[in-house]
N, C-alpha and C positions, 0 to 999 in steps of 0.2 A: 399553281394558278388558283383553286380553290382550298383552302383551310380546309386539314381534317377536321370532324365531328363539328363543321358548321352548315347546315342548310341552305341555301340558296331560293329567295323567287326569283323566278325568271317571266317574260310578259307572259301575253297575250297572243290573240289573232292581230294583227296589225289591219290586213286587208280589210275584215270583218268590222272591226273597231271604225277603219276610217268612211267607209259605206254608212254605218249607223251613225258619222257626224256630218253626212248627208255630199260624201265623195259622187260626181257623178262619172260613171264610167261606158267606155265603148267594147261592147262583145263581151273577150275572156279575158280583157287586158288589166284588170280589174285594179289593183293597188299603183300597178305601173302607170297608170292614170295620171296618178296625183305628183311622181316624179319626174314627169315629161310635161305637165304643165307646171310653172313657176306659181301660178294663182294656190299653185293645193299646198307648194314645200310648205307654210303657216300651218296647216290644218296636219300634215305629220308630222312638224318639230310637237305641236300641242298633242297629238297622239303617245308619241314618247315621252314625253312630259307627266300624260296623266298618268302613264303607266310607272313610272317612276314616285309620282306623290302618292299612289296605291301600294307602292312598297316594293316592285321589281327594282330586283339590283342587278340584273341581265339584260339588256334590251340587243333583241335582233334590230339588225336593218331592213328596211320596207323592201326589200327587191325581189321578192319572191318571185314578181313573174317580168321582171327581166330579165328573160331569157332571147338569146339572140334566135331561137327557133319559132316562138312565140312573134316577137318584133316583125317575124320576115314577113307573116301572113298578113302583116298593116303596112308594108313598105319604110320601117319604120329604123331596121337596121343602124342608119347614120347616127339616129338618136341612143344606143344602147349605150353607148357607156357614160354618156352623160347622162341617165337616167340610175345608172349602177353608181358613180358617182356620187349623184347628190344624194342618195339614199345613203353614204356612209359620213357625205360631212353634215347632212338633217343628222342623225342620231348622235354625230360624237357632238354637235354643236349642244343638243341635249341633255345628251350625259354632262356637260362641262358647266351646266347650272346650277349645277348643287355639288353642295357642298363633300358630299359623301359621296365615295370611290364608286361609281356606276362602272360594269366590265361592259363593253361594246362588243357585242358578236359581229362580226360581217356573214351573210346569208348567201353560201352557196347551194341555192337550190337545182334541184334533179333536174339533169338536159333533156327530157323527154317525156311524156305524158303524166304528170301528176299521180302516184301511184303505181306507175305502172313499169315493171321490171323491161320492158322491151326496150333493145338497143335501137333506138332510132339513126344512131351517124354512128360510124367508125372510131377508133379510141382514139386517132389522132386526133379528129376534132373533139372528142367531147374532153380531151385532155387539156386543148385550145382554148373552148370554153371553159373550165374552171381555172383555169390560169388566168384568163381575162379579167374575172368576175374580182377575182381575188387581186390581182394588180389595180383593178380600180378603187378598191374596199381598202386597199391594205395601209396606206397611212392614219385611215380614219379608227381603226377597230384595233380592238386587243386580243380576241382570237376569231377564228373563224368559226363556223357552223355549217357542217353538210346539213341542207334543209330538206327533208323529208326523201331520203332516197332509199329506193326499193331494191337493190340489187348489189351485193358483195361486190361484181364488178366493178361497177359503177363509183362504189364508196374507194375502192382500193384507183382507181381512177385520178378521181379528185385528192386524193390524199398524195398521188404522186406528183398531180398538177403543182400545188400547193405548197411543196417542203421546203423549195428553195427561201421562201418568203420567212422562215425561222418563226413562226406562231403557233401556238396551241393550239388545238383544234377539238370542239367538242362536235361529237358527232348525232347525231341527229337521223333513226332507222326507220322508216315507215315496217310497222308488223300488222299483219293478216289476221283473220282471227282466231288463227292457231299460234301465233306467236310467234311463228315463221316470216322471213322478209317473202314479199308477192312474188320473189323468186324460188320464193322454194325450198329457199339455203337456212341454217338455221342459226341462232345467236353463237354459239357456241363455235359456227365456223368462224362469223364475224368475228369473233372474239380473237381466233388464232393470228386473222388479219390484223387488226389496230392494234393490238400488240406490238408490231412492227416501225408505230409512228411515234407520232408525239402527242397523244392524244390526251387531254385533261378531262373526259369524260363521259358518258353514252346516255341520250334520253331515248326515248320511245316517242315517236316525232308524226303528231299528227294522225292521235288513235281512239277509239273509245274508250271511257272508264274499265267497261271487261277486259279490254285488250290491253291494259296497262297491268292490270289486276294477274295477267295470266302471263306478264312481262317478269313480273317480280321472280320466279324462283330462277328463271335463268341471271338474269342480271343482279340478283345479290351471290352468284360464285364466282363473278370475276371480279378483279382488284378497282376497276377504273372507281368513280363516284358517278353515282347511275341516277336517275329518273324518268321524267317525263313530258312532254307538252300536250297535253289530251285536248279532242276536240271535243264540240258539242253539237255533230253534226248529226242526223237519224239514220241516214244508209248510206255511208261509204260502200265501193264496189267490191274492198277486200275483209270486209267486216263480216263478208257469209261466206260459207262454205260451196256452196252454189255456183258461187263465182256470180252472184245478182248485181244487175245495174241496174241502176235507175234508170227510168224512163228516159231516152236522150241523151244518157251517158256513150261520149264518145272519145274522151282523156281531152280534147279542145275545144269541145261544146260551147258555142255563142251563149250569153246568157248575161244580166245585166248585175245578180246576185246570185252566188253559188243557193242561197236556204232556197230558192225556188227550185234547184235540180237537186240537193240532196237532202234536204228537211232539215231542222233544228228542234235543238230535244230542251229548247230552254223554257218552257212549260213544267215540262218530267223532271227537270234538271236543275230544281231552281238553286239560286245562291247558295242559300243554306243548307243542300245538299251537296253543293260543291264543296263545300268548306269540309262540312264530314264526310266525304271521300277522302280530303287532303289529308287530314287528320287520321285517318284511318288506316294513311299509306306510308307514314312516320315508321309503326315497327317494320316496316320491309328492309329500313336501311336507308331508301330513298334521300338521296339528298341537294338535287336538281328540282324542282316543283314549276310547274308553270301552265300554262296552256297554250293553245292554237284555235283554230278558226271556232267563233262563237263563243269565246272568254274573252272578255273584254275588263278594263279598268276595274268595275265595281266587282268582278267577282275575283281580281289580285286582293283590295283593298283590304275582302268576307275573310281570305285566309293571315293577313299581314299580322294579326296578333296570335297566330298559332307560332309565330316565329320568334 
């Protein structure tokens, strides 16, 4: 799936990106917003788009928080898979405008609190839900992506959900600020696990720059092709030791934009500090590049001629 010794960009935040072109949204439903209303599918085809004339040759799908446990709390169930749906024909429709090979990831994101390793349902369901996720994605996408999940179980879950469908699968690890998944487990076990699949490759999914930084010596000794999607958020709740939440951090906190519950570092953070990070993260090996929530277009576009 990916060329030795070639690089990869990969996006952005989606969610992030589509708020800042003025998404409006109810509660924590936030990106899912714009897939249950027909008015927003224009404003994420052009989301994928920018992300694509910035130079990502990876584009996820927007579905991040279509999730059927999420849906329940809006009565909104009926509409899930037609929401997981149009999130994979908005991106292949995307991808399929240019001229050069765009990869479509389909976005199976974690069944239960953002972050957070607790098993909220049983395996049969959560084995139910990625199977779902992934039957509605799967004619659009070229491989799949576990989107930010926190727990070896979890990952070995989805990856069982998943196999019949014969796709690649890059994986996608929320780590702690020890480098440890919020479970506790450590790269090395994950490591033993995906071994097992068909995996085309591991980021670091939805972390800070230190925690990417503290990613690299485990992930340049296993074989897969590694990187990362780094956010540019101020205080995630597994970024400290402490185990600190933000104020009102409750894994489904109402909220109209995540930066008012967990800060944005893109003052501290600017462009051109982005870029030399990226650049600085070349001798690791790294060969996935991309970001998550609070990267948007213009900071793909900062690193497009590093490549």
């Amino acid at each position: 799936m990916f060329q030795k010794n070639k690089k990869y960009i990969l996006d952005g935040g989606s969610g992030q990106t589509l708020l800042e072109m003025g998404l409006k949204t109810s509660g924590d439903l936030w990106s899912a917003q714009a897939l249950l209303d027909k008015n927003y599918h224009s404003m994420v085809l052009e989301m994928h788009k920018n992300f694509i004339k910035a130079g990502s040759e990876i584009i996820v799908t927007a579905n991040f928080s279509a999730r059927r446990r999420l849906f329940g709390q809006y009565n909104l169930n009926d509409s899930l898979n037609y929401a997981i749906k149009s999130a994979g024909q908005i991106a292949r429709k995307s991808a399929d405008e240019f001229d050069k090979k765009i990869i479509v990831a389909g976005s199976l994101p974690n069944q239960g609190n953002t972050y957070s390793p607790l098993q909220l349902e049983t395996d049969q369901i959560m084995h139910q839900d990625f199977y779902n996720v992934a039957k509605n994605l799967n004619e659009y996408v070229d491989i799949f992506y576990l989107d930010v999940l926190s727990s070896i179980k979890e990952i070995q879950i989805a990856l069982e959900a998943i196999k019949s469908f014969n796709k690649k699968v890059l994986i996608g690890v929320h780590l702690r600020y020890d480098a440890k998944l919020p479970s506790g487990e450590t790269l090395n076990q994950l490591f033993e696990i995906i071994n097992q699949y068909d995996c085309c490759g591991i980021v670091s999914a939805c972390v800070s720059p230190e925690i990417v930084e503290k990613s690299f010596p485990f992930l340049e000794k296993q074989k897969l092709p590694f990187g990362y999607k780094m956010n540019l958020f101020k205080k995630l709740p597994t970024s400290h030791e402490d185990n600190f939440e933000p104020d009102g951090f409750e894994g489904q906190a109402e909220y109209l934009n995540p930066i008012e519950l967990l800060g944005t570092r893109k003052e501290e953070y600017t462009i051109d500090k982005y870029k030399n990070f990226v650049s600085s993260t070349f001798k690791s090996g790294a060969s996935l590049i991309g970001g998550c929530c609070e990267v948007k277009p213009r900071h793909i576009e900062a690193i497009k001629d590093l490549f």
